[in-house]
C-alpha positions, 0 to 999 in steps of 0.5 A: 460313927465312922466319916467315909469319904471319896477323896478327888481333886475337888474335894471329900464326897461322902460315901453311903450305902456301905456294906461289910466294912473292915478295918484290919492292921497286922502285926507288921502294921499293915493297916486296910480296909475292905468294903461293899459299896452300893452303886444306889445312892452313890451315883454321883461318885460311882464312876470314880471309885476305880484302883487308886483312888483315895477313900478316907475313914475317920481321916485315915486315907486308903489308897483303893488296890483292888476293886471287883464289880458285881451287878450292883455294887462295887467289893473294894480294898485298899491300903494305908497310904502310909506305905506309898513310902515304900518306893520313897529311898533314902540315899544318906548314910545316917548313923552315929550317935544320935538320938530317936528323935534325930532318926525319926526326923531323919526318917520322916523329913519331906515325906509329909508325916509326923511322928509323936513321942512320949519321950521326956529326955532326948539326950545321947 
């Protein structure tokens, strides 16, 4: 069963009473979710679910990029938020020889993700 939670400054909050619940990735790796969630039940957190709050599933964290409110529950969809990196730049040139495991440190360094590989041999 899926954990799905309100993610604030104080800490998770389960979220209860969901409907239509969707997880969806592209081929472009675009990973979000849609959901119905009713206001009874939810009270306490209710005011809070507004655009960019954090909704995490299964500890994957969606950033909320559309809400509709209806008369007693709120339509969400939100966005992985893995492409909050999208604003993130990286000045340096860095080419050359190097390894995959050298580009993805590279690539991955201060952005607060990691990467797993099942490469054996990491040589030039």
């Amino acid at each position: 069963m899926d954990i799905i939670a309100l993610e604030t400054s104080t800490g998770l909050f389960p979220i209860k009473n969901i409907q239509s619940l969707e997880i969806e990735t592209n081929t472009q790796g675009d990973s979000t979710i849609s959901m119905n969630i009713v206001e009874r039940g939810n009270e306490a957190i209710y005011s809070q679910l507004i655009e960019d709050a954090l909704i995490v599933v299964n500890n994957q964290k969606f950033r909320i990029i559309e809400i509709e409110d209806q008369r007693f529950y709120k339509k969400l969809v939100g966005l992985n938020i893995f492409f909050d990196l999208v604003t993130v730049r990286k000045n340096d040139i860095y080419g050359g020889t190097r390894t995959l495991r050298q580009f993805l440190d590279f690539t991955f360094a201060n952005t607060g993700w990691t990467y797993t590989t099942d490469l054996t041999n990491d040589s030039r």
